[in-house]
C-alpha positions in Angstrom: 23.6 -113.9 2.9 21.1 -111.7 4.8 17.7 -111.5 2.9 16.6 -107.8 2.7 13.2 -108.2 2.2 12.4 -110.3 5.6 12.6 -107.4 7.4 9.9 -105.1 9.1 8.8 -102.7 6.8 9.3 -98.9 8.3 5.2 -98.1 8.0 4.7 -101.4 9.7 3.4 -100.1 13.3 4.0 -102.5 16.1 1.3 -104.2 18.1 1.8 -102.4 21.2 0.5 -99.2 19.2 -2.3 -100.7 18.2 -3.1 -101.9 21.3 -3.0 -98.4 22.8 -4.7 -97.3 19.9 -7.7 -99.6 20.7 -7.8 -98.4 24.3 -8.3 -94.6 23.3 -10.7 -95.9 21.2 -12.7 -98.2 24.0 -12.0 -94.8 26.3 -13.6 -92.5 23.9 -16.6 -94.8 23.5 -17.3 -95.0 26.8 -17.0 -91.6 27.9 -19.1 -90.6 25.2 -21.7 -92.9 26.6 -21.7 -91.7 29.7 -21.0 -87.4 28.6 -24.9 -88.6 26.6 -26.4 -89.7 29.4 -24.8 -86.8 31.7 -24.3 -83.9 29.6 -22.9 -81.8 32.8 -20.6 -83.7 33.3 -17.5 -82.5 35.2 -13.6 -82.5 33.1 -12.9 -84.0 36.8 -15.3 -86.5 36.9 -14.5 -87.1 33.8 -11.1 -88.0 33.9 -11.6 -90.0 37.5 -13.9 -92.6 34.8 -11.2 -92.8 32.5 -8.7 -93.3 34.6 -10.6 -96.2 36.2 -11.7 -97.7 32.8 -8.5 -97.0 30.7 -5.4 -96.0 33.7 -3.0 -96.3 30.8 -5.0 -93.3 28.9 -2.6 -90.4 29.6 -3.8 -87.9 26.6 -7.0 -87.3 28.0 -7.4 -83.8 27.9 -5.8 -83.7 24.7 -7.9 -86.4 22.9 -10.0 -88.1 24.7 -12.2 -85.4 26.4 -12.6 -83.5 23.2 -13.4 -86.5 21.1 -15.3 -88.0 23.7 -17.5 -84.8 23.8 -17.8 -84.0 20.0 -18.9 -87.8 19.7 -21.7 -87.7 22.3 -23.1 -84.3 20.3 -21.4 -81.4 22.7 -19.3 -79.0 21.8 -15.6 -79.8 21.8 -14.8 -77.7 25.0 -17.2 -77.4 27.6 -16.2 -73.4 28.0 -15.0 -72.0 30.9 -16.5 -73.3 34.2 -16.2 -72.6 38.0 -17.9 -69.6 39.8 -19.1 -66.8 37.9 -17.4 -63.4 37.9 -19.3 -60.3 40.0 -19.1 -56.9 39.2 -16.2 -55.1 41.2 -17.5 -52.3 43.4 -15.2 -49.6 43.2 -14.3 -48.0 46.6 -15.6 -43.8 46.4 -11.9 -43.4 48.6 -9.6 -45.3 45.7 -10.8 -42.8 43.2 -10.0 -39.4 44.1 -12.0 -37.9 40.6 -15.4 -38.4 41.7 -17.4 -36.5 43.8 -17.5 -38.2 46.9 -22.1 -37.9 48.2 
């Protein structure tokens, strides 16, 4: 006769999660660390770190960046980066309504 209650319980979560769970954790930690003592930090550089602390990360723009951030006081998103945008200079020949001097 089988016994019904020796078996894994359904909200039981195996060890391997945990595991992983740990390593976000430990990944989180020490990003933070770092994003406090370099608060300009690079999402790049960023994810070069993890991936040479934690390689079997693979949420890190989803969790750990914005965790890792908010944890070492910065704003969840760093905003938009890269060069900023110039004015465009219209050409006088493109726009046939103004007086051409």
């Amino acid at each position: 006769m089988t016994d019904w209650f020796n078996t894994p319980d359904p909200s039981d979560m195996p060890e391997e999660d945990l595991d992983l769970l740990d390593q976000v954790d430990a990944a989180i930690g020490a990003l933070a660390n770092k994003l406090m003592a370099e608060p300009n930090l690079m999402r790049t550089e960023a994810q070069a770190f993890i991936k040479s602390t934690a390689p079997e990360c693979s949420i890190f723009l989803s969790v750990i960046w914005p965790a890792a951030r908010e944890l070492a006081g910065l704003p969840r998103s760093a905003g938009k980066g890269g060069r900023p945008r110039t004015q465009r200079v219209t050409c006088p020949v493109c726009l046939p309504d103004q007086v051409k001097s």
